[in-house]
C-alpha positions, -999 to +999 in steps of 0.1 A: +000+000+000+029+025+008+059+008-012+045-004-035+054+019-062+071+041-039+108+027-036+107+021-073+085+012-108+094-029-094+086-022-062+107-032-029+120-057-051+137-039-073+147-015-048+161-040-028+174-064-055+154-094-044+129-119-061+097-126-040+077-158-040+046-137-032+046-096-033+011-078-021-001-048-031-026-021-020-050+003-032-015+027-049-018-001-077-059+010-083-055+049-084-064+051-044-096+031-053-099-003-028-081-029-045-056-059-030-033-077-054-017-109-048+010-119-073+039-147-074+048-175-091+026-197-112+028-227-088+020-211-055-005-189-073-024-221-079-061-225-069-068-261-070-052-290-073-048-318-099-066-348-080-093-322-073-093-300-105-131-287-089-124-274-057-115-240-071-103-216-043-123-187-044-107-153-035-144-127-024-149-097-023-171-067-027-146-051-055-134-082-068-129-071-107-150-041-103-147-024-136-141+010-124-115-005-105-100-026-130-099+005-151-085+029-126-052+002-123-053-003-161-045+035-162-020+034-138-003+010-148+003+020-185+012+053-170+044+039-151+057+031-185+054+069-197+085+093-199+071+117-170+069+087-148+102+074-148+116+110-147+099+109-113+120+083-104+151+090-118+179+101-088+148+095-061+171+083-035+191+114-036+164+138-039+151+128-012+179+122+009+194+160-001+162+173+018+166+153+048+198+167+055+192+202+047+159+198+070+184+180+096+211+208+092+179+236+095+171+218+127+204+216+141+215+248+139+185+260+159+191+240+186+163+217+185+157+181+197+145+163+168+156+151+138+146+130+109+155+101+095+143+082+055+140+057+032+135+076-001+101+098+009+092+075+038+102+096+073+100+092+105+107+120+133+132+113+159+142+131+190+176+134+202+172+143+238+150+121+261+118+137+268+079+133+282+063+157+259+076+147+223+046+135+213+031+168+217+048+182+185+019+162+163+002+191+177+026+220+165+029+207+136-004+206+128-009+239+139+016+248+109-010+233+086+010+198+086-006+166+101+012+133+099+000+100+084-010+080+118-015+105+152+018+101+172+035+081+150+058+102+136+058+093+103+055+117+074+049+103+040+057+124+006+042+123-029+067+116-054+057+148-072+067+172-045+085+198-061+120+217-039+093+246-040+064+221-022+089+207-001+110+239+010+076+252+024+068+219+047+106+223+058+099+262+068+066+250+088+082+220+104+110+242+117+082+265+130+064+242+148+096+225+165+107+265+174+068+271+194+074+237+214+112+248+219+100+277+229+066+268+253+089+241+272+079+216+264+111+202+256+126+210+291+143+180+312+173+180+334+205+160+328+193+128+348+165+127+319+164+096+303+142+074+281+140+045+308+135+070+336+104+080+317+089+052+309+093+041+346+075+073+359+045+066+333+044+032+343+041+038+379+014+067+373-004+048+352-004+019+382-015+044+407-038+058+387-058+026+378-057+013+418-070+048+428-103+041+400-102+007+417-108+020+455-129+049+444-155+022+422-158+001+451 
């Protein structure tokens, strides 16, 4: 669904220089429409077998072969084979990778806790000092007009087709949203801080908090 086409025209496969015995793929291969795709070789891809040539294995489902689906992936996939789509992958690792750093470099030279980190246009934000509150820049950020793919994950997913232009502006509002939490404190923590030491205090407040629900139910 995500790397599908992503990576490369071949997929994770080609990407990765590997040869499945089953690859899956999403609703990218149908336009955004719902489709699911199951493709490998002929053997595995069997549905029945020779002593019982009848007992097909069906595969349902409400779009199963929907035409305007069919269509949809029809289209797509004839336009992968275009000239403006493999200009869109041409050099995609290093595009990609040139505006992580500068983003990283924008980041580091104001002093802020987080970086990010990619394969090709799949990021994830990570935070370099140990803190409760990092999951409060979802929040920021989104006040800056971005909002990530899942809450709190941290993951940003980009269209191929971002342009430097495109991309330069969600660079300037990802800055700005790091600077406001910088700045609010929420990125505050002394130098005993750390990652385990937080999870421990959560832990035990969580604890507390669900025997104190316990004694005031009963």
């Amino acid at each position: 669904m995500f790397v599908g086409f992503r990576l490369a025209v071949g997929g994770a496969q080609e990407y990765f220089g590997v040869r499945a015995d089953l690859v899956t793929y999403g609703k990218t291969l149908g336009g955004g429409l719902p489709i699911g795709v199951l493709c490998g070789r002929k053997d595995l891809m069997r549905r029945f077998r020779d002593e019982r040539p009848a007992d097909i294995c069906f595969a349902r489902g409400t779009f199963n072969s929907h035409p305007y689906v069919m269509a949809a992936m029809h289209e797509f996939l004839q336009h992968l084979e275009t000239p403006q789509a493999c200009a869109v992958y041409r050099d995609l690792d290093q595009v990609w990778n040139e505006r992580a750093q500068r983003l990283n470099q924008r980041l580091r030279e104001q002093a802020l806790p987080v970086q990010v980190a990619n394969m090709s246009s799949i990021w994830t934000v990570c935070y370099t000092h140990p803190a409760r509150y990092n999951w409060m820049l979802q929040y920021y950020l989104r006040a800056e007009g971005l909002a990530l793919s899942w809450v709190g994950t941290g993951r940003l997913i980009f269209s191929l087709n971002y342009t430097d232009n495109d991309f330069a502006a969600v660079a300037d509002r990802f800055v700005a949203a790091a600077r406001a939490m910088q700045d609010d404190g929420w990125w505050w923590c002394d130098a005993a801080t750390t990652n385990k030491s937080i999870r421990r205090r959560i832990l035990k407040e969580m604890i507390a908090h669900r025997l104190s629900s316990r004694r005031a139910i009963t």
